[in-house]
C-alpha positions as a printed Julia matrix, in Angstrom:
51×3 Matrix{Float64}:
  0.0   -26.75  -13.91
  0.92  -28.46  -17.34
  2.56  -31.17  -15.23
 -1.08  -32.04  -13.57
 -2.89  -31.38  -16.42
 -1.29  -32.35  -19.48
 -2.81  -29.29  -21.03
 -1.2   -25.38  -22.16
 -4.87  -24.59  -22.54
 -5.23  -22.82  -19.08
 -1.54  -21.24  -18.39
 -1.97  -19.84  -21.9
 -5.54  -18.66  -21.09
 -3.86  -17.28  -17.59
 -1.32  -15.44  -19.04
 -3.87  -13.67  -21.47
 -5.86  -12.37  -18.81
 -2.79  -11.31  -16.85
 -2.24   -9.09  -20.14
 -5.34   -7.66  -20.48
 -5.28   -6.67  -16.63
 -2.07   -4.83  -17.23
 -3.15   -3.52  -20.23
 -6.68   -2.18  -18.87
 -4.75   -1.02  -15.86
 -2.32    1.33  -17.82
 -5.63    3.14  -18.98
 -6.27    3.71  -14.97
 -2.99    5.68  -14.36
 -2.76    9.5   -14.86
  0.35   10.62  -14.55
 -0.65   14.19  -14.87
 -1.95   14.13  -11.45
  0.45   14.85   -8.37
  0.33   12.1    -5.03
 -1.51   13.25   -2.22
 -0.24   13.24    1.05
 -1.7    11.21    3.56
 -2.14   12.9     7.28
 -0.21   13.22    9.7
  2.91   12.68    7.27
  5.27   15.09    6.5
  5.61   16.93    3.24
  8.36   15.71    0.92
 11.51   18.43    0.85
 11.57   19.05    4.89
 14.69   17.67    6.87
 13.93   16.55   10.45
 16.69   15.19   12.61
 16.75   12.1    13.96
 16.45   11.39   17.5
């Protein structure tokens, strides 16, 4: 992109908002909360064989 434009204006400005995204997104996690299993899947801990 510098190549074609000449510029560091919009990388720079790209990699800014790539930072705020991660950083808003890191107020979206809650770690305190357990996955859900999805259905029809089996719960995590049970063996099955393999056929």
């Amino acid at each position: 992109m510098i190549d074609a434009t000449g510029n560091w204006y919009l990388p720079f400005l790209m990699s800014m908002g790539l930072l705020l995204l991660g950083g808003l997104s890191a107020f979206l996690m809650h770690p305190e909360r357990p996955f859900t299993e999805a259905e029809g899947r089996l719960p995590s801990g049970k063996v099955v064989a393999a056929e």
